[in-house]
C-alpha positions in Angstrom: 155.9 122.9 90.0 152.9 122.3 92.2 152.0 119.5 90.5 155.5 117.9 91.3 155.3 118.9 95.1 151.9 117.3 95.3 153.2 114.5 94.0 156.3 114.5 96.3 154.2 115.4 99.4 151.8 111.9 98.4 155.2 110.2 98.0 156.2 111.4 101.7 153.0 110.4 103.2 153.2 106.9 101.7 156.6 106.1 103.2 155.9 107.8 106.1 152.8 106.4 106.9 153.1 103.4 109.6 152.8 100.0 108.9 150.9 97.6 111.0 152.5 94.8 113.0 149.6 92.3 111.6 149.4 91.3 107.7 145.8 91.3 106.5 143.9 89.3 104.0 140.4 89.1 103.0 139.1 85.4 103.0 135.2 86.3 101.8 133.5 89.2 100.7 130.0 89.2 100.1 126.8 91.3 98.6 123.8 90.7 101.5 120.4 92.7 100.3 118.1 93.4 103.6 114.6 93.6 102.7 113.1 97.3 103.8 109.8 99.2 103.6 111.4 101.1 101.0 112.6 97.9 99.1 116.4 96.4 99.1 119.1 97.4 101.3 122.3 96.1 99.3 125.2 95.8 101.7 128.9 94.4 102.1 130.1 91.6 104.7 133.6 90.8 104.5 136.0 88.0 106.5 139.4 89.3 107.6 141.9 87.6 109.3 144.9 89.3 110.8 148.3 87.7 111.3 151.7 88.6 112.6 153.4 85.3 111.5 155.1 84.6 114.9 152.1 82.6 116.4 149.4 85.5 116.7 146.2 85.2 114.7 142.7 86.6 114.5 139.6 86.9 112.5 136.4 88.5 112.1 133.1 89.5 110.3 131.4 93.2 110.0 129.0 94.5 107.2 129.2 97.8 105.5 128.1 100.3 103.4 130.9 100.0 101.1 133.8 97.3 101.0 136.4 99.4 102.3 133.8 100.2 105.0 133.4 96.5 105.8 137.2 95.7 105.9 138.2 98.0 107.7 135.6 96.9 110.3 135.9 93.5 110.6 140.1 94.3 110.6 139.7 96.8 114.2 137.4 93.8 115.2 140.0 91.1 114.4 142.3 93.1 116.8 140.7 92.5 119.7 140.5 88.9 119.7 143.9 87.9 118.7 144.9 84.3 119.6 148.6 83.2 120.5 149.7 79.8 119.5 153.0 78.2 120.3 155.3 75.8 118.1 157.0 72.4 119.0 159.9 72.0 116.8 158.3 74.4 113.9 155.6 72.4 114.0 152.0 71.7 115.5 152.6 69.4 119.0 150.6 66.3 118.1 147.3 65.4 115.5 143.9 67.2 116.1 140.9 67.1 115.0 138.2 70.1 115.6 134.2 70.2 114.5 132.5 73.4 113.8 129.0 73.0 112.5 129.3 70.9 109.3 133.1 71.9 109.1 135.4 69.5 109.8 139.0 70.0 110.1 142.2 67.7 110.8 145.9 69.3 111.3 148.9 67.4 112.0 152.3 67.7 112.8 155.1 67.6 109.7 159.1 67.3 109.7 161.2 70.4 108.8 160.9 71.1 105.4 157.6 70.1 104.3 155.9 73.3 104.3 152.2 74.3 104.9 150.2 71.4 102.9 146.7 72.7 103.1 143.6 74.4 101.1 141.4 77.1 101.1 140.6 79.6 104.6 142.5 77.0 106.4 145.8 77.8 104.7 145.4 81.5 105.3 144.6 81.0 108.7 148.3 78.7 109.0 150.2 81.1 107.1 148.8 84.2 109.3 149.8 82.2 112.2 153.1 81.4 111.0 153.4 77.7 110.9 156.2 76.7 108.6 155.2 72.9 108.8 151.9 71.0 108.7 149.3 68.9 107.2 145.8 69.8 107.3 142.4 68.3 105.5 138.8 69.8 105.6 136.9 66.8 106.1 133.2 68.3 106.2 131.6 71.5 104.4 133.4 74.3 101.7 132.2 77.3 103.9 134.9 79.1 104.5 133.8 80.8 107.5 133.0 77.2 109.3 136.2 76.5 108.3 138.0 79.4 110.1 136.4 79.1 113.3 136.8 74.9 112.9 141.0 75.3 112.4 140.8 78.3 115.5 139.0 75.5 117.4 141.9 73.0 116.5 144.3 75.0 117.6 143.0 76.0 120.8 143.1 72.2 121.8 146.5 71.7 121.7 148.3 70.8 124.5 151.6 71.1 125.4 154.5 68.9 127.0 155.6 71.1 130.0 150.9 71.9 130.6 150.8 68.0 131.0 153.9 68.1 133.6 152.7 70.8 135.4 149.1 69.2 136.1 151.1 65.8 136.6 152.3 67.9 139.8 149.1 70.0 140.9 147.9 66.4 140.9 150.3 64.6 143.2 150.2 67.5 145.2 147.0 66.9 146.0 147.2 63.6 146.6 150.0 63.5 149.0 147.9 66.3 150.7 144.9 63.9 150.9 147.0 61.5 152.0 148.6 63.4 154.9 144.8 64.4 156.2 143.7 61.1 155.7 146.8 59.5 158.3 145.6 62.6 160.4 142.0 61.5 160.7 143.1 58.2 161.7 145.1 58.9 164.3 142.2 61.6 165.7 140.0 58.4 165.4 142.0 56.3 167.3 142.6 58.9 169.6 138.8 59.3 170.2 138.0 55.4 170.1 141.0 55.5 173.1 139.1 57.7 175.2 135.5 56.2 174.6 137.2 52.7 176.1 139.0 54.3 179.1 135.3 55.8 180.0 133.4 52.6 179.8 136.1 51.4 182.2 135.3 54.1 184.2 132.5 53.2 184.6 132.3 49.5 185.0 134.6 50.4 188.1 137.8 48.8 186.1 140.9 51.2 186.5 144.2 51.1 184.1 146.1 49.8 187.5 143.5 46.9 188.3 143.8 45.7 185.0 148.0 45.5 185.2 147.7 43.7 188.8 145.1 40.6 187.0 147.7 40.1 184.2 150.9 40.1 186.8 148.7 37.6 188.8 147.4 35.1 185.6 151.2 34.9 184.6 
C-alpha cells in the first residue's frame, strides 16, 4: 500500500508540475579540464537554446559541475536574453546574409509549404523561433556555436516594410522642416540687407522721398 501511494503521489507531482512557456534543446555539450595546482579540473559546458515557436528565441552557454548543473544554467541564462522576431507571410522578409567569426550564414525567404530547409544549430535555432518557411546555408565554419550567434545576427538585420515607411516620414519631416527655416533665414537676410541700405542712405544725406521726386522728374 505505501508503495502504491508513493507511486501515485510521484504520478501527481508529474502532472501537476508546471510546464514552461519555452521548449528547450541542447545544441553542444562538452567535457572542458582546467588545469589546477592539484591537477585537472574536469567540467561541463553546455549550449541551450530556448524557444517558444511564436517568434521568441534565445540561447546561451554556462559550465558546471555536472550536466544537469550546466543546463540548467545556461537555460535561466537563455531567459534573459530572449529575442523577438516577426514574420512576413510565414516567412523571413527578404535574403540576408550575417558573418560571425569564421561562420557564415545565408537565410532566405521561401513560399508556403516548403518548410524549414536547413542543417545543424541553425535549424534548431529556426524551429525554436518558429519559422514554418525558409532556406538557409552555412557558408563558413562547422562550430555550432559561431553558427548560433551568426543566424541570431541574421535575424536581427531584418527590416521590415512599415520600419522603411516610417523613416521615409521622420525623413521628409525633416526636410520640409529644413526647408521652412531655410525660407525663414532668407527673408531675415533680406530683411537685414534692407536695413543696412536705408542706413548708408542715411548717411549719404539721400532720404526714401528724395529718391521718389528724381524718378518723377527723369520720367
Amino acid at each position: 500500500m505505501a508503495e502504491a501511494n508513493r507511486k501515485n503521489n510521484r504520478s501527481n507531482f508529474r502532472k501537476n508540475k508546471p510546464q514552461s512557456e519555452y521548449e528547450q534543446r541542447i545544441i553542444d555539450l562538452a567535457r572542458v579540464t582546467r588545469v589546477m595546482a592539484g591537477g585537472k579540473r574536469l567540467r561541463f559546458r553546455a549550449c541551450v537554446a530556448l524557444g517558444d515557436r511564436k517568434g521568441k528565441i534565445g540561447w546561451a552557454v554556462a559550465k558546471g559541475a555536472d550536466v544537469a548543473i550546466a543546463v540548467s544554467k545556461a537555460a535561466n541564462k537563455a531567459k534573459k536574453y530572449m529575442v523577438k522576431i516577426r514574420l512576413v507571410d510565414e516567412t523571413i522578409p527578404h535574403k540576408v546574409e550575417a558573418k560571425f567569426k569564421a561562420a557564415q550564414v545565408m537565410l532566405k525567404p521561401a513560399v508556403k509549404g516548403t518548410g524549414i530547409i536547413a542543417g545543424g544549430a541553425v535549424r534548431q535555432i529556426l524551429e525554436l523561433a518558429g519559422i514554418p518557411n525558409i532556406y538557409s546555408k552555412i557558408l563558413g565554419g562547422s562550430n555550432k556555436i559561431s553558427n548560433i550567434q551568426a543566424t541570431l545576427k541574421a535575424l536581427s538585420m531584418l527590416k521590415y516594410p512599415e520600419d522603411n515607411l516610417a523613416n521615409d516620414l521622420v525623413e521628409e519631416s525633416v526636410e520640409n522642416g529644413n526647408e521652412e527655416e531655410k525660407s525663414e533665414r532668407d527673408l531675415d537676410k533680406e530683411e537685414e540687407l534692407y536695413n543696412e541700405q536705408k542706413k548708408l542712405l542715411r548717411k549719404e544725406g539721400i532720404d526714401e522721398e528724395s529718391q521718389k521726386k528724381s524718378k518723377l522728374l527723369k520720367k
